[in-house]
py3Dmol code that shows the C-alpha trace and the ligand (Angstrom):
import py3Dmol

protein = """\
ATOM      1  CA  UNK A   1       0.000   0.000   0.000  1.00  0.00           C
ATOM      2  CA  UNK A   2       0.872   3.482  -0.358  1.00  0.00           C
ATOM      3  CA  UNK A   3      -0.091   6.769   0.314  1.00  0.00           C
ATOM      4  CA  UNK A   4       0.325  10.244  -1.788  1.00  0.00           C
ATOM      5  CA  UNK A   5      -0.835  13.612  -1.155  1.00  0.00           C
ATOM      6  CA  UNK A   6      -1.999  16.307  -3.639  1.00  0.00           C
ATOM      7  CA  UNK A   7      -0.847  19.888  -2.591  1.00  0.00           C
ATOM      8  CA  UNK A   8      -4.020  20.804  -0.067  1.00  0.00           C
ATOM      9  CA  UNK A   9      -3.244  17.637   2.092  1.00  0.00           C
ATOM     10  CA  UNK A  10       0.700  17.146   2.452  1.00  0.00           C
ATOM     11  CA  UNK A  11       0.975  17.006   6.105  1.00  0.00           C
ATOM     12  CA  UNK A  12      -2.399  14.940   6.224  1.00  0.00           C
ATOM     13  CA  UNK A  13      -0.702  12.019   3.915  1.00  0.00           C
ATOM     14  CA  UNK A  14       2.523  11.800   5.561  1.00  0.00           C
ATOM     15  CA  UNK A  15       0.357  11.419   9.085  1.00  0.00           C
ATOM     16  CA  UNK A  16      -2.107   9.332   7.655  1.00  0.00           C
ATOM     17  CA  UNK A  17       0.945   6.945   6.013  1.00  0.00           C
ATOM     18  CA  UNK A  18       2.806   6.903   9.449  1.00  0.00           C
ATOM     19  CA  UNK A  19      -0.295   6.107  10.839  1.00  0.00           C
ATOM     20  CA  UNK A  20      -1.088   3.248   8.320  1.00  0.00           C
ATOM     21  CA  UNK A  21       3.051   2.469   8.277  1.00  0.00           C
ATOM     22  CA  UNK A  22       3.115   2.567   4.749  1.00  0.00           C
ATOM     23  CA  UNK A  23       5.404   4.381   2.028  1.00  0.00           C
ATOM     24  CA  UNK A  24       4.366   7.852   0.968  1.00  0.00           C
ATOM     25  CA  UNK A  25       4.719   8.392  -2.421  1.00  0.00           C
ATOM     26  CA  UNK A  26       6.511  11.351  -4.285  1.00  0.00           C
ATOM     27  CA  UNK A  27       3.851  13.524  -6.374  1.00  0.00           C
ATOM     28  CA  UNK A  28       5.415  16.726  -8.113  1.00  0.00           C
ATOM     29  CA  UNK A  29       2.553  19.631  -8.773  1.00  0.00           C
ATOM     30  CA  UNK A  30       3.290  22.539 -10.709  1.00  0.00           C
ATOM     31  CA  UNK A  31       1.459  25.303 -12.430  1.00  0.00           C
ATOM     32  CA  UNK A  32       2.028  26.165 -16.206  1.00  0.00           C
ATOM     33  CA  UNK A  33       2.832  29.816 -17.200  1.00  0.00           C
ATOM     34  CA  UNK A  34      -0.902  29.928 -17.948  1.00  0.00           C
ATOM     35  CA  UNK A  35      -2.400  28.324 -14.720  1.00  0.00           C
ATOM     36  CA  UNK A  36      -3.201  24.856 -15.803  1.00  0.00           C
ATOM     37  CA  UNK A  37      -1.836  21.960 -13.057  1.00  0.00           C
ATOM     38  CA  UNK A  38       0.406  19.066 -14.067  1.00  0.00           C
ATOM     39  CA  UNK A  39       1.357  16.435 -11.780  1.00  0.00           C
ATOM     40  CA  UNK A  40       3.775  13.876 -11.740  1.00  0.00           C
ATOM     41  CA  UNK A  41       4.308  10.429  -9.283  1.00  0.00           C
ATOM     42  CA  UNK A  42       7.574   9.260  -9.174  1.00  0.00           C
ATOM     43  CA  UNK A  43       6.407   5.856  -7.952  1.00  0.00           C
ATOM     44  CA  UNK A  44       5.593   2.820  -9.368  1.00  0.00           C
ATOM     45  CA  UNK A  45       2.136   2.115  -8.376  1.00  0.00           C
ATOM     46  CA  UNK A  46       1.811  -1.116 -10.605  1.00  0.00           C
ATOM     47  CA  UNK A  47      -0.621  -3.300  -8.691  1.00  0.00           C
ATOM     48  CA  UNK A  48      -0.220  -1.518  -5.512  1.00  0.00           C
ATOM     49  CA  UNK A  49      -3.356  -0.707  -3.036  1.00  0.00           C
ATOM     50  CA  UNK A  50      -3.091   3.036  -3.343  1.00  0.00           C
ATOM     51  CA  UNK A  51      -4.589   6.043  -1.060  1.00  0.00           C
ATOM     52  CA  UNK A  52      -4.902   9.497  -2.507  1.00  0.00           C
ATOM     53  CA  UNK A  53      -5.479  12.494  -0.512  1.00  0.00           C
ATOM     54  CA  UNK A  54      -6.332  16.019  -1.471  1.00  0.00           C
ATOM     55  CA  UNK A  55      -8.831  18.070   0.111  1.00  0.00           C
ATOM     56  CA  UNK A  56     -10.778  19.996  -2.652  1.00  0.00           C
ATOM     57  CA  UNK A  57     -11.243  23.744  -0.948  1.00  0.00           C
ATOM     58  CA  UNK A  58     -10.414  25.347  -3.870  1.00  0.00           C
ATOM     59  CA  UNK A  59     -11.221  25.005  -7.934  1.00  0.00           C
ATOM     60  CA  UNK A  60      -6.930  24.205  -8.698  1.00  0.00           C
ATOM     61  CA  UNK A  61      -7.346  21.375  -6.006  1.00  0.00           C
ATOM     62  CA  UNK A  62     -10.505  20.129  -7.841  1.00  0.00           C
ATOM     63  CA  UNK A  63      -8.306  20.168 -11.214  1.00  0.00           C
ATOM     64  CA  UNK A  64      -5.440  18.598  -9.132  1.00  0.00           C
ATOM     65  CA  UNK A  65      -6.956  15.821  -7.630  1.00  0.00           C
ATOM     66  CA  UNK A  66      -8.459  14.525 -11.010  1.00  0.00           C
ATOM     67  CA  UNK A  67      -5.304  14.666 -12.532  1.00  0.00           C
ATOM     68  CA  UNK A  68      -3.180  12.637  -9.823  1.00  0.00           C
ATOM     69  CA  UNK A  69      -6.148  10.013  -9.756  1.00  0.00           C
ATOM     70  CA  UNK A  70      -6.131   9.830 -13.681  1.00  0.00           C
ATOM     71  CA  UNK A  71      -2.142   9.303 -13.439  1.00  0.00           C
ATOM     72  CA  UNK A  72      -2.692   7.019 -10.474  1.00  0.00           C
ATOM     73  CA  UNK A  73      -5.073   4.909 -12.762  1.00  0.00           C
ATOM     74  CA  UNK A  74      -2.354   4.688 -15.694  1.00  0.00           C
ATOM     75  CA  UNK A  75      -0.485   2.401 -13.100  1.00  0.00           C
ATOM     76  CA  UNK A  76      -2.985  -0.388 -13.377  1.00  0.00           C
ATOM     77  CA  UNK A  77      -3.086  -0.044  -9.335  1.00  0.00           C
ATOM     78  CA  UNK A  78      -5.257  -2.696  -7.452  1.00  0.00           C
ATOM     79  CA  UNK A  79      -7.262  -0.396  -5.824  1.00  0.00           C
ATOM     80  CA  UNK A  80      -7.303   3.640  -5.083  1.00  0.00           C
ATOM     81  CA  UNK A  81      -9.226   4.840  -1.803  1.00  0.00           C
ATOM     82  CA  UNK A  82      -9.726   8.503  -2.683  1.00  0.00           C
ATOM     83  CA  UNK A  83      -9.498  10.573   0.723  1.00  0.00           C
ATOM     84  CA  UNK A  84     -11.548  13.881   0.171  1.00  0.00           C
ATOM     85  CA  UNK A  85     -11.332  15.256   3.640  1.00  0.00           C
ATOM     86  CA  UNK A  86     -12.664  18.569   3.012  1.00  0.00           C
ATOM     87  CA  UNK A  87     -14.960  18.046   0.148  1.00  0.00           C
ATOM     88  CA  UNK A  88     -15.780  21.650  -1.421  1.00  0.00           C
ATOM     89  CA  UNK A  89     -18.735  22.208  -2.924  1.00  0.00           C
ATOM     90  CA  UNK A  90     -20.971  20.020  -0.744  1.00  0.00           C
ATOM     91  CA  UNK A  91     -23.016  23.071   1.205  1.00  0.00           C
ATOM     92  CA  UNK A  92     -24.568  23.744  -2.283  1.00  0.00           C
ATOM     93  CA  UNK A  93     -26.234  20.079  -1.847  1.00  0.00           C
ATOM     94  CA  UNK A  94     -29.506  21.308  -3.439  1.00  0.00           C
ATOM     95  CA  UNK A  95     -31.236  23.980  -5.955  1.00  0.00           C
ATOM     96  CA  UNK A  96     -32.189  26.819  -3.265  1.00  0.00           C
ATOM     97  CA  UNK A  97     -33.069  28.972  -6.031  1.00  0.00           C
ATOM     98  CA  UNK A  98     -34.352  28.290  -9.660  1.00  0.00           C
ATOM     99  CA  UNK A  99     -31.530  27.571 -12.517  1.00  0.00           C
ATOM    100  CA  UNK A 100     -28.771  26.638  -9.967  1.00  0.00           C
ATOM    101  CA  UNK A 101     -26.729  23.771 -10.195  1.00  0.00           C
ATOM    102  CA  UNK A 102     -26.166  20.991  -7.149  1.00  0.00           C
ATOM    103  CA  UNK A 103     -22.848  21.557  -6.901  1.00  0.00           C
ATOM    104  CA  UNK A 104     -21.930  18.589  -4.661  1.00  0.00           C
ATOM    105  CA  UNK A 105     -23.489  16.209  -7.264  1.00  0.00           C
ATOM    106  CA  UNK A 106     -21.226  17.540 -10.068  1.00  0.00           C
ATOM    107  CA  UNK A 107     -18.253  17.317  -8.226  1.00  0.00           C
ATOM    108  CA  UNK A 108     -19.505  13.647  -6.908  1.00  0.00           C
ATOM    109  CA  UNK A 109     -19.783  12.673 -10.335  1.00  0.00           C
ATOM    110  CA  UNK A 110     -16.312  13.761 -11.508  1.00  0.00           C
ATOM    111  CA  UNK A 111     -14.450  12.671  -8.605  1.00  0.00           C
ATOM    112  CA  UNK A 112     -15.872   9.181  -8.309  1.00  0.00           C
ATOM    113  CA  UNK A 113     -15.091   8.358 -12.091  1.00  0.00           C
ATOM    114  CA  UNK A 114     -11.800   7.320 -11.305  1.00  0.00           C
ATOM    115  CA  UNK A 115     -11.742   5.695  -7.885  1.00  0.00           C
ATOM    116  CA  UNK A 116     -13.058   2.514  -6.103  1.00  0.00           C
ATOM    117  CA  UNK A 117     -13.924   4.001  -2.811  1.00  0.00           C
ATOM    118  CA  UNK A 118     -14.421   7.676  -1.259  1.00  0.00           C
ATOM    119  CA  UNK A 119     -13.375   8.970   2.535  1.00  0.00           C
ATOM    120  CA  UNK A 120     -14.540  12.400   3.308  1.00  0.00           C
ATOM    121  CA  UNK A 121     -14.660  14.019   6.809  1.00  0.00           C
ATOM    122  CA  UNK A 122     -17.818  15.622   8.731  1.00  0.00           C
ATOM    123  CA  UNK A 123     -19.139  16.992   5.256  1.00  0.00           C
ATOM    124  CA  UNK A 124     -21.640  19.577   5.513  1.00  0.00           C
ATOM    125  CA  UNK A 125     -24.719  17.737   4.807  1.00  0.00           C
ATOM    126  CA  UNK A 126     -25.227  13.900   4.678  1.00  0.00           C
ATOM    127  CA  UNK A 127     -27.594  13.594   1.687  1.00  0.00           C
ATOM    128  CA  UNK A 128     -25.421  14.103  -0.698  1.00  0.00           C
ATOM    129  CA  UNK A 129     -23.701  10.519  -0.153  1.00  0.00           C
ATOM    130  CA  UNK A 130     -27.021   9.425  -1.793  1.00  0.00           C
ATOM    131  CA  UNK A 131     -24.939  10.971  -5.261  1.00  0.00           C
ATOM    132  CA  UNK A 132     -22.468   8.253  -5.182  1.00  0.00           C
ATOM    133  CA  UNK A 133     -21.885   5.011  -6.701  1.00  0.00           C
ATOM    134  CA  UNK A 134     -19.414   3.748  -5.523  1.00  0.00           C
ATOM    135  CA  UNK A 135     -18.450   2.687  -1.892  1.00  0.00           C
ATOM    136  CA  UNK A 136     -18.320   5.997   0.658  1.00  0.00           C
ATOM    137  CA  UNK A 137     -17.609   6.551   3.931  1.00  0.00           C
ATOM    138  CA  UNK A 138     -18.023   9.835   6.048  1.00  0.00           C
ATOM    139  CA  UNK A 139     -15.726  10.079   9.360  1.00  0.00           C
ATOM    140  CA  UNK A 140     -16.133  12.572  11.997  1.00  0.00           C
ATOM    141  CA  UNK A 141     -13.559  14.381  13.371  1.00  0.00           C
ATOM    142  CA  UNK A 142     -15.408  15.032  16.413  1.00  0.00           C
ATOM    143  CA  UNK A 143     -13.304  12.563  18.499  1.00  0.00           C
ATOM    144  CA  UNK A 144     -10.525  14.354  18.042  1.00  0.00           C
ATOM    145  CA  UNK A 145     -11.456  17.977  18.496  1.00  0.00           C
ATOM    146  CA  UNK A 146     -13.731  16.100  21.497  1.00  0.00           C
ATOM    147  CA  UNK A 147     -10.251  15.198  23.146  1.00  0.00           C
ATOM    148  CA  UNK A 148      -8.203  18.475  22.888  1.00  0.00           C
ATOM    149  CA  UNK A 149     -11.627  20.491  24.384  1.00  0.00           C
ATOM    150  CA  UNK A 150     -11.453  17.636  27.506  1.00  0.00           C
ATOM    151  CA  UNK A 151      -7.804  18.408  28.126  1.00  0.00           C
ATOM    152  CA  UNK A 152      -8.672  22.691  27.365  1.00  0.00           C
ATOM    153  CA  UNK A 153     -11.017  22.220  30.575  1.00  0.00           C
ATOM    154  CA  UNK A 154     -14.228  23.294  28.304  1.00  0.00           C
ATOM    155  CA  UNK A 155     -17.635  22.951  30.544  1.00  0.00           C
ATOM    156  CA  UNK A 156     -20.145  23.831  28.021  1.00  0.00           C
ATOM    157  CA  UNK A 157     -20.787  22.719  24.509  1.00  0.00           C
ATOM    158  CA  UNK A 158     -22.431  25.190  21.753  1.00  0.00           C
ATOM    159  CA  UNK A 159     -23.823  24.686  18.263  1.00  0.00           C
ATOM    160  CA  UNK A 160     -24.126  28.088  16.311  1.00  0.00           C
ATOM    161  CA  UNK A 161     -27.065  26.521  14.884  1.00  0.00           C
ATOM    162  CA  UNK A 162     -29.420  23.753  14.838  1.00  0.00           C
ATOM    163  CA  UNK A 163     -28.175  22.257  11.798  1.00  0.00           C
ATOM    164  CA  UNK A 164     -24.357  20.973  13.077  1.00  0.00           C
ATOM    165  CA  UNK A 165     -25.824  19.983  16.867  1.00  0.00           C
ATOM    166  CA  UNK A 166     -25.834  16.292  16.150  1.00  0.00           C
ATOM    167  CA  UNK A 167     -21.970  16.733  16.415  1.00  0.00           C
ATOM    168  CA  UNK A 168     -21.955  18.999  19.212  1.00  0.00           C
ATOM    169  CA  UNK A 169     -23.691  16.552  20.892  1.00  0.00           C
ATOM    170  CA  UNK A 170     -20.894  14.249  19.603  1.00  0.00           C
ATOM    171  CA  UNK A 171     -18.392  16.361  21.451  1.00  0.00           C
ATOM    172  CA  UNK A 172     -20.643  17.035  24.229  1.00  0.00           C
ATOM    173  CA  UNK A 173     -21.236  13.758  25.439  1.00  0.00           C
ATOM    174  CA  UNK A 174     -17.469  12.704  24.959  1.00  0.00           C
ATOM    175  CA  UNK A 175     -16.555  15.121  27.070  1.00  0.00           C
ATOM    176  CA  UNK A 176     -19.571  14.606  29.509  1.00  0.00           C
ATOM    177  CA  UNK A 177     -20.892  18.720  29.640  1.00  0.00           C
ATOM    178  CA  UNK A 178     -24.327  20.179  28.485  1.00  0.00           C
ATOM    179  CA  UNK A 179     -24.463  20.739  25.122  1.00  0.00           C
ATOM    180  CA  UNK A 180     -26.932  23.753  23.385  1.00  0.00           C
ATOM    181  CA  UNK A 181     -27.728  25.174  20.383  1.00  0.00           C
ATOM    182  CA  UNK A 182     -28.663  28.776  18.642  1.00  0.00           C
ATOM    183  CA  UNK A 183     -31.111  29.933  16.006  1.00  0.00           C
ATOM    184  CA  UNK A 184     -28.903  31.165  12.814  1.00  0.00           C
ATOM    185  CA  UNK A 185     -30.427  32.435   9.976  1.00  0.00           C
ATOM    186  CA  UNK A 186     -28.360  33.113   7.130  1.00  0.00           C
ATOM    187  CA  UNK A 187     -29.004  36.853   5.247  1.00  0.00           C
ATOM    188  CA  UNK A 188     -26.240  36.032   2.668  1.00  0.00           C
ATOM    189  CA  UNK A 189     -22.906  34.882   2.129  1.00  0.00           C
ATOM    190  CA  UNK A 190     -20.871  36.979   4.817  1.00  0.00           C
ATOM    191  CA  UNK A 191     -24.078  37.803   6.955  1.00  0.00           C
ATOM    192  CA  UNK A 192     -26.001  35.754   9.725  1.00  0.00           C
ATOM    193  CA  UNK A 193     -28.561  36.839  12.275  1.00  0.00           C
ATOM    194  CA  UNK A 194     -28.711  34.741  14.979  1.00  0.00           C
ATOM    195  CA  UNK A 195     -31.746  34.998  17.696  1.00  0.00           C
ATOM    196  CA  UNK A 196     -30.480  35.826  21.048  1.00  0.00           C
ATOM    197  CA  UNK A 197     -31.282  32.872  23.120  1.00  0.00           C
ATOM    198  CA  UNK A 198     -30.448  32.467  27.333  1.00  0.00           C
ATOM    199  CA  UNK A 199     -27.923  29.930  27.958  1.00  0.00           C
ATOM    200  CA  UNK A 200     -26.314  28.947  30.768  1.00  0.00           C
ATOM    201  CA  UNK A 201     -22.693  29.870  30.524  1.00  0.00           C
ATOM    202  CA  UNK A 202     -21.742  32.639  33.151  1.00  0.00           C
ATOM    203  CA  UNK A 203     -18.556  31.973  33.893  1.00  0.00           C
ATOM    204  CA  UNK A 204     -18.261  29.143  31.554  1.00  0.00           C
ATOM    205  CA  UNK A 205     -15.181  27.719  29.601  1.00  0.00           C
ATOM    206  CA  UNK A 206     -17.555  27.340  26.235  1.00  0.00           C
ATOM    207  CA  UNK A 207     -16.741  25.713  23.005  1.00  0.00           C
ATOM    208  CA  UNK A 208     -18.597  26.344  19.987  1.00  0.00           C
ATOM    209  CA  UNK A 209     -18.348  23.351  17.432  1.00  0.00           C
ATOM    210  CA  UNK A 210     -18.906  23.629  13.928  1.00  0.00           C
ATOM    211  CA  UNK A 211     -18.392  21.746  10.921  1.00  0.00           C
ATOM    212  CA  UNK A 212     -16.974  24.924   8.932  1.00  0.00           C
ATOM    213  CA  UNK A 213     -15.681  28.176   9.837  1.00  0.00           C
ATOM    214  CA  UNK A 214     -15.685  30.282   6.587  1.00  0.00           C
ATOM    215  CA  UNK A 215     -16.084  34.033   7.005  1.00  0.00           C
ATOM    216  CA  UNK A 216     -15.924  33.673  10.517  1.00  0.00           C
ATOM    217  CA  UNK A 217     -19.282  35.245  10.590  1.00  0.00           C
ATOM    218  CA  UNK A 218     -21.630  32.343  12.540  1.00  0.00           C
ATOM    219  CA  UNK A 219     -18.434  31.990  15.551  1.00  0.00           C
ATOM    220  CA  UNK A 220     -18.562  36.071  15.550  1.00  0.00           C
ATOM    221  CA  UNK A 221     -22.184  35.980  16.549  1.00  0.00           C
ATOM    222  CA  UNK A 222     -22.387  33.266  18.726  1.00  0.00           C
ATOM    223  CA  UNK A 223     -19.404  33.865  20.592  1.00  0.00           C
ATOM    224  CA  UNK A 224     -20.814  37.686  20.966  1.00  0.00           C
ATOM    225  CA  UNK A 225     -23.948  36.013  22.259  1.00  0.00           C
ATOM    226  CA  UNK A 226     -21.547  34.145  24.792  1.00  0.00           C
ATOM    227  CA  UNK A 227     -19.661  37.175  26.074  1.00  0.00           C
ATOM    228  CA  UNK A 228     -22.608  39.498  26.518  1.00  0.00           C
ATOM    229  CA  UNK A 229     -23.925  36.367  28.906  1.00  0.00           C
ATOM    230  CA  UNK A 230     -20.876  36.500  30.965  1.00  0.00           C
ATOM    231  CA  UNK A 231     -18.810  33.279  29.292  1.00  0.00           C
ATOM    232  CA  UNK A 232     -15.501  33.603  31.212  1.00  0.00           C
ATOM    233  CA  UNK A 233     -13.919  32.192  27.821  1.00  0.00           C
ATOM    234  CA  UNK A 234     -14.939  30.838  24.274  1.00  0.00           C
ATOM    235  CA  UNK A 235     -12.851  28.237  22.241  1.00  0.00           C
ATOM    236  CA  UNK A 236     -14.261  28.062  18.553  1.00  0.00           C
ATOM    237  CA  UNK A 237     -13.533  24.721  17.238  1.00  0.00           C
ATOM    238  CA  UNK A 238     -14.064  23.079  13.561  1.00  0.00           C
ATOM    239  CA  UNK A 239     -13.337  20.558  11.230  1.00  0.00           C
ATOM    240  CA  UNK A 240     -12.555  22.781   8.291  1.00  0.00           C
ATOM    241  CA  UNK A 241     -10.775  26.271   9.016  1.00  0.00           C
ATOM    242  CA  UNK A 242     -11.785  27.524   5.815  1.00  0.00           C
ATOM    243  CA  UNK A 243     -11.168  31.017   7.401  1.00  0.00           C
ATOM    244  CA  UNK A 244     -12.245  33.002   3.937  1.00  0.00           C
ATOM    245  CA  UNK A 245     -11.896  36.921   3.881  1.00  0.00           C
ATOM    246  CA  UNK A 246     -10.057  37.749   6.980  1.00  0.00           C
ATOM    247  CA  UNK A 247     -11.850  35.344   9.100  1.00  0.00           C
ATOM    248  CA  UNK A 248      -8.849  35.020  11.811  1.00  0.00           C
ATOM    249  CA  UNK A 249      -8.548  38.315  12.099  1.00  0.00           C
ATOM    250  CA  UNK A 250     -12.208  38.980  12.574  1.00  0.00           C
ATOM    251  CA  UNK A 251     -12.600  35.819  15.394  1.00  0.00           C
ATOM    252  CA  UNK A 252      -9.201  36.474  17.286  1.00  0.00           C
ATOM    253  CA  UNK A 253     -11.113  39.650  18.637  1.00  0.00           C
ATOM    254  CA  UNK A 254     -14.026  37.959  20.031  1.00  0.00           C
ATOM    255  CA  UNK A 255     -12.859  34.612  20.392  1.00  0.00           C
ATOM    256  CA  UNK A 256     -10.029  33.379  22.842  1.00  0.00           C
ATOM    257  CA  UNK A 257      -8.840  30.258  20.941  1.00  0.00           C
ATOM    258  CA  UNK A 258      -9.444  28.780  17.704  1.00  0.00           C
ATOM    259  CA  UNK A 259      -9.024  25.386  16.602  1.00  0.00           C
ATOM    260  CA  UNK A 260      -9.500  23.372  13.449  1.00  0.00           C
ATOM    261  CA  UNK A 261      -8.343  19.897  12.647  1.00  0.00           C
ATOM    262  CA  UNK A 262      -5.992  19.135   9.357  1.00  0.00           C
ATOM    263  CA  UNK A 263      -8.310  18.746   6.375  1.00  0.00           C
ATOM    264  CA  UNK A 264      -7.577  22.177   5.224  1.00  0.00           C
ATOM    265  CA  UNK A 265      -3.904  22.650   7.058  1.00  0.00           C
ATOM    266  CA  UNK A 266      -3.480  26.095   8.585  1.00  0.00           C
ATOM    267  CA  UNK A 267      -1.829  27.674  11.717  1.00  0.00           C
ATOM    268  CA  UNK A 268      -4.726  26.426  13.686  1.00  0.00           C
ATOM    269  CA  UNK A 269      -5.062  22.576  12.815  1.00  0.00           C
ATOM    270  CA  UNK A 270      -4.448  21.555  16.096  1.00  0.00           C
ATOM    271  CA  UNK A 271      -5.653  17.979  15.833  1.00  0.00           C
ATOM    272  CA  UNK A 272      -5.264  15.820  13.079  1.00  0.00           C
ATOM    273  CA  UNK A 273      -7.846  13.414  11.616  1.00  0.00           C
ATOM    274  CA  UNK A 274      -5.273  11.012  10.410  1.00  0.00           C
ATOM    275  CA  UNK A 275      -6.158   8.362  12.801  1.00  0.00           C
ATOM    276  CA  UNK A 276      -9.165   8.100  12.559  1.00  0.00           C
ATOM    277  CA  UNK A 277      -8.961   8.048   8.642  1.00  0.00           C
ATOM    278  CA  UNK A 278      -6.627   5.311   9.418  1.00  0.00           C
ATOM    279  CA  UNK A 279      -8.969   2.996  11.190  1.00  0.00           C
ATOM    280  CA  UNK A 280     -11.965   3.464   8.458  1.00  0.00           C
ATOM    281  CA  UNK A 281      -8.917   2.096   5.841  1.00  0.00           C
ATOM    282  CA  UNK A 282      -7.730  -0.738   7.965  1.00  0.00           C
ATOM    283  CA  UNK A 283     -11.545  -2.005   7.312  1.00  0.00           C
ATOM    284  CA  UNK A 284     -11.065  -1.705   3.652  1.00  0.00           C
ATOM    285  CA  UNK A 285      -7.441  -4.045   4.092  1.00  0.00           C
TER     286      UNK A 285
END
"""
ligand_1 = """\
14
R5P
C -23.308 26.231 7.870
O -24.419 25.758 8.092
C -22.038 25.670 8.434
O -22.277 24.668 9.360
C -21.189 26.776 9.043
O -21.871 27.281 10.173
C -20.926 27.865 8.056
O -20.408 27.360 6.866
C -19.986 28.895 8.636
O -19.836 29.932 7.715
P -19.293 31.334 8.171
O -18.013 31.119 8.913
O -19.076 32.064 6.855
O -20.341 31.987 9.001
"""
view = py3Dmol.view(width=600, height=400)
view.addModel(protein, "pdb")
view.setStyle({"model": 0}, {"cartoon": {"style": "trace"}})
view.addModel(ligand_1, "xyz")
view.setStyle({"model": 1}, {"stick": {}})
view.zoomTo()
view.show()
């Protein structure tokens, strides 16, 4: 077996290889003068069980991963588990208004041409696994972001909104504190109003869990919400630090830490998803 990593997920592979103890492989990624991608493994991959992972936040990383799975398919490998862990696209699972496309399904549809199975992490919205044809697996990286908000001493668990509190409640009951949620409705792309709402977390260490932070916007008003209610401290935690437009920036002045895990790797993945990525490929051994 062996493991390779597009550009998004570098530090991902090499964990998820230790964690696996297999080879990583060598991919070269470069940009032409005119900004299309080539890649290049320097591996042999003939008849070898191979894991790919590149997390698809941006359209280049879309391009990207295509190409390294069409190269990884000129090997004649056994078998390629593609590892998505943040899978872009997938929060435009549906036609909201007239004329739109469902994103998710058109990236589904490309990215599971060329591959035998699909790993993503904590995406957005479930239904859109229903797109698929091929084997898929979502894993949550609530254990681990459970686990460093035990050890940060956090008493109170928060969902900005009704939608992600299945995996508050995840991280919630892990850590064995209450677990709430807010009203959030969404205005438009950078705005969100969410209903003020009496929780109990005077003097509180609270965490706010979310599947995404993106503009920062949702953690803003929530952890505003928390503050104004006397919250001695709020830790915003997520799977994907997207952090779009300034979003660090805008949270470091309302929020005291911020955390995300390593499906989009930035100076706040402070836990990795690698093992448990490694146990849901074990099963596939
Ligand atoms: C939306 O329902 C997601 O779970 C996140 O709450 C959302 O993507 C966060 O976006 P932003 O950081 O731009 O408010």
């Amino acid at each position: 077996m062996k493991v390779l990593g597009g550009s998004a997920s570098p530090l991902l592979a090499s964990r998820l290889a230790k964690d696996l103890d297999v080879k990583l492989g060598t991919v070269d990624t470069k940009r032409f003068p005119d900004g299309e991608c080539y890649v290049r493994i320097h591996d042999d991959l003939e008849r070898e069980d191979v894991i790919l992972v590149q997390s698809t936040r941006s359209d280049q990383e879309v391009i990207e991963l295509l190409l390294l799975q069409d190269a990884i398919q000129e090997f004649r490998v056994r078998s390629l588990i593609t590892v998505v862990p943040y899978f872009g696209y997938a929060r435009q699972d549906k036609i909201f208004n007239k004329g739109e496309a469902i994103s998710a399904r058109a990236l589904i549809q490309a990215i599971q041409r060329n591959t035998d199975t699909l790993l993503m992490v904590d995406v957005h919205n479930l239904s859109i696994l229903t797109h698929f044809d091929i084997p898929v697996e979502n894993i949550s990286g609530m254990l681990q972001i459970a686990q460093y908000l035990k050890d940060a001493g956090a008493e109170m668990v928060l969902s900005p909104d009704e939608g992600s509190v299945s995996r508050a409640r995840i991280v919630g009951q892990i850590i064995g504190t209450s677990v709430d949620y807010l009203e959030k409705t969404r205005i438009d792309g950078e705005t969100v109003k969410i209903t003020t709402k009496m929780l109990d977390v005077y003097r509180k260490r609270v965490a706010i869990v979310d599947d995404i932070i993106a503009t920062g916007g949702t953690i803003v008003e929530a952890s505003r919400q928390l503050k104004d209610q006397g919250a001695k401290e709020v830790i915003a935690a997520c799977t994907h630090g997207l952090f779009a437009q300034g979003a660090l920036q805008k949270l470091e002045k309302v929020v005291d830490t911020i955390i995300s895990s390593d499906t989009i790797e930035n100076e706040t993945s402070a836990v990795s998803v690698a093992p448990e990525l490694a146990k849901a490929i074990k099963n596939y051994q």
